[in-house]
N, C-alpha and C positions, 0 to 999 in steps of 0.2 A: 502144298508147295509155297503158295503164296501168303502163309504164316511161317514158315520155314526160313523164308525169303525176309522178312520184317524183323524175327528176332536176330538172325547174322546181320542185320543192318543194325539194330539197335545193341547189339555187340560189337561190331566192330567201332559207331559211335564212344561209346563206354569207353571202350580201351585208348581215344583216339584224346578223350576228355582226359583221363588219367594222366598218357603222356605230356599232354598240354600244361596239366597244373603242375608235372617234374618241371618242365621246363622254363617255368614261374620259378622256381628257388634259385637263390645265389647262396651258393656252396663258397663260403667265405675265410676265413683264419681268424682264428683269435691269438692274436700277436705275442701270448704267453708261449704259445709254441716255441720260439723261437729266442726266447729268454735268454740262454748261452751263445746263440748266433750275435745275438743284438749287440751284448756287452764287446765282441770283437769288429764288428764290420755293419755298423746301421745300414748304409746304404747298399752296400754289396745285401744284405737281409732284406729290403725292399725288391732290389732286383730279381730273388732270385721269387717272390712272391710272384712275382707279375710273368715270370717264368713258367712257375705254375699254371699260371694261363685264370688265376686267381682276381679278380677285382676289388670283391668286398671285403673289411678288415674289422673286428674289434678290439677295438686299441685305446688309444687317447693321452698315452705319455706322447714323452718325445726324446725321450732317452739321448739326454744330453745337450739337445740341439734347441731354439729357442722354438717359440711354435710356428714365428711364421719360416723359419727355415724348415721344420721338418714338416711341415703343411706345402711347402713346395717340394720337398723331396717326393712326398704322398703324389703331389700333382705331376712330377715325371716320369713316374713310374705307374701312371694310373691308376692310383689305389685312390679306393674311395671308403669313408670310415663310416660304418651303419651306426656304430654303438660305441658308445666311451666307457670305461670303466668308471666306479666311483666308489668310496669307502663308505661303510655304516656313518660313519663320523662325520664326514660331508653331508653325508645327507641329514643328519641329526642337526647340526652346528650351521649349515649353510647353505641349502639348495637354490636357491637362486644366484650362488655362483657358479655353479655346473651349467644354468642355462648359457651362460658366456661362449665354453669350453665348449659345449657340446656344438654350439650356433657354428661357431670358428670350425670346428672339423666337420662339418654340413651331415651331423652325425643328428637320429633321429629318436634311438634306445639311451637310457642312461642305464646301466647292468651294475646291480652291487652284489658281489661275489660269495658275503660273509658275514655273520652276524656273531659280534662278540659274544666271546662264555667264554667260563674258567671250565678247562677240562671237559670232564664227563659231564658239566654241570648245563644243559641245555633243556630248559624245563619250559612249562606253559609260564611263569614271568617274563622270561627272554623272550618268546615266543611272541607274547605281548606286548612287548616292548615295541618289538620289531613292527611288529602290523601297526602300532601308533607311529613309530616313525616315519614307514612305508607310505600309507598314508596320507598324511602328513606331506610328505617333503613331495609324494607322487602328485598331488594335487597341483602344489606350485611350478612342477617340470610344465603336465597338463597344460595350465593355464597359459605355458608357454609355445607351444604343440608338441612338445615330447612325451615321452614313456618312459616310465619306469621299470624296469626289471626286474626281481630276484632272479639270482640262481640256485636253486636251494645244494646244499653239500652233501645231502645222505642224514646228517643228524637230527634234519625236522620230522623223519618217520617214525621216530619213537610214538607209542602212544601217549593218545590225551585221553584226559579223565571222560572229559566231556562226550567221547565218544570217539573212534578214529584215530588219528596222526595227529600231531604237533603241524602236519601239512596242511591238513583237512581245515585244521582253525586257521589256518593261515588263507589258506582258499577262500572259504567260507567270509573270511570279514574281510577282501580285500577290496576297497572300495578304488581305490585311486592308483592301482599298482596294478602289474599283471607279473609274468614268470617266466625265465628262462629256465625251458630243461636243459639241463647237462644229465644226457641218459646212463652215462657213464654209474654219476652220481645217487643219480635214481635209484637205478638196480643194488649198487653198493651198497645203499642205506636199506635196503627191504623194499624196497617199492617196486612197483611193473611200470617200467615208462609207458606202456601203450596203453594197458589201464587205465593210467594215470589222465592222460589225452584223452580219452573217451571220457572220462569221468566230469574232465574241466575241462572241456573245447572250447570256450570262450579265455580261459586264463593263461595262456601260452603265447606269447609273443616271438620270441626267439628259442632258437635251438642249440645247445653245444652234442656234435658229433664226437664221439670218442668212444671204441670196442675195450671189453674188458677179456684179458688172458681167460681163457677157459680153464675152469678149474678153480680161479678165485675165490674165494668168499669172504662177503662184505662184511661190513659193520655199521655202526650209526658214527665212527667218531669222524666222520669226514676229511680222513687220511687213508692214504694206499702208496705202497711202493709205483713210482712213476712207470717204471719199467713194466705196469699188468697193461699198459695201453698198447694195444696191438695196430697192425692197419686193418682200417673198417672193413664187415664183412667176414672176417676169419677168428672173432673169439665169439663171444655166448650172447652178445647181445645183438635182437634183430633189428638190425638197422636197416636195412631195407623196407619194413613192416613202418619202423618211426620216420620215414621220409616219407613214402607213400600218404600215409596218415598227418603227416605235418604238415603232405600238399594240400590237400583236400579242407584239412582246417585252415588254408589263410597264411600259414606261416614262412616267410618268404625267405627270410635269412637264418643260414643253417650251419653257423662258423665250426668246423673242424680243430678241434684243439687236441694235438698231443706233444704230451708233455714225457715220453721217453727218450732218452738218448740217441733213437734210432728216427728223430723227426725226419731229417734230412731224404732218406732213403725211405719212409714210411707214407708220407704226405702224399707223394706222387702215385702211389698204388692207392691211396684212400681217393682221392680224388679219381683213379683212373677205377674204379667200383662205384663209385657213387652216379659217374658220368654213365655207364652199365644200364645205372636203372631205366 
């Protein structure tokens, strides 16, 4: 009885650990969502953010407004901005101007979404390219106290000669950078997000949430009809499984991005499943 009695205590412990580190994550937006809302009504699109019951943002334009206007709209509507976007090109040409940007929206990820190639043409040069740039520009964020990001697209899982992914070398040499999953992404390109995460628990900094239609299948060219994003929980990817697993590894900011026509009506059921878990 009195071993009986010790593991339901060290079990219920466990489970109580778990919920704990759910409730560490900020379930945030990645402001691409909302691309067509933006272009009609910025500030009606912040409000309806903070409506959501939503906090944390990754953004970093300002779509139209100067910064410190839309840095005060951010501030009446209580958003607060984890991570700024940033192009390969910036980061190649100029990283120490992103520290600016980034300081100004008390944002702490810098996330670069993409890495140029012609077409299908995504090979271990690009590949290398990118980890020298990465790198590189991630060093001088660092020195500043920020992060660098990738998000990889689906077309780094091709394989390398070398052994593995075009991911793998990327993983592998990244000294001064970490990664955002987009699980979406992952899976489209041939990869297991959870895998993935087990495989590199230290190299994950942020997360992009987004289900993929069941039935889909991916490719490496890191395109897909926007409309295969479903609301989370109801297509083929376990998102329960990469949130559990994303708590436990550290990973605090968890932005929901979907980009179908149906955001408006979608968001609130992905968030009202995520809050579930």
């Amino acid at each position: 009885m009195k071993n009986l009695k010790i593991t339901l205590l060290a079990a219920a412990l466990y489970t109580l650990a778990g919920a704990s580190q759910l409730r560490a994550q900020e379930f945030g937006l990645q402001l691409y969502s909302l691309r067509d809302q933006f272009s009609k009504d910025v500030e009606g699109s912040l409000a309806q953010i903070r409506d959501w019951g939503i906090t944390y943002i990754e953004g970093g334009g300002t779509y139209g407004y100067t910064q410190e206007e839309f840095l005060n709209l951010l501030a009446k509507y209580g958003l607060r901005t984890a991570s700024i976007g940033a192009s390969f090109e910036e980061l190649e040409s100029d990283p120490a101007a992103l520290i600016e940007q980034a300081k100004a929206f008390g944002a702490t990820y810098v996330m670069c979404a993409w890495v140029p190639h012609k077409g299908d043409e995504f090979g271990e040069a690009e590949t290398r390219r990118a980890i020298e740039v990465f790198n590189a520009a991630g060093k001088v964020l660092s020195d500043a106290g920020l992060t660098l990001a990738y998000h990889a697209h689906g077309y780094e899982f091709r394989p390398y000669s070398g052994g593995g992914t075009l991911f793998d070398l990327m993983a592998r040499e990244a000294r001064d950078y970490k990664f955002e999953m987009d699980v979406y992404w992952v899976q489209h390109g041939g990869g297991d997000p959870l895998a993935l995460l087990n495989q590199y628990p230290d190299k994950f900094a942020l997360m992009h949430l987004k289900d993929m239609e069941k039935g889909v299948r991916g490719n490496q060219s890191g395109h897909e009809d926007v409309e295969t994003n479903v609301v989370l929980g109801t297509g083929q990817i376990d998102i329960a499984g990469l949130v559990r697993r994303g708590a436990e590894l550290g990973i605090r900011y968890m932005f929901i991005e979907d980009e179908s026509s149906r955001v408006l009506s979608q968001v609130p059921e992905s968030l009202k499943y995520l809050r579930s878990l």
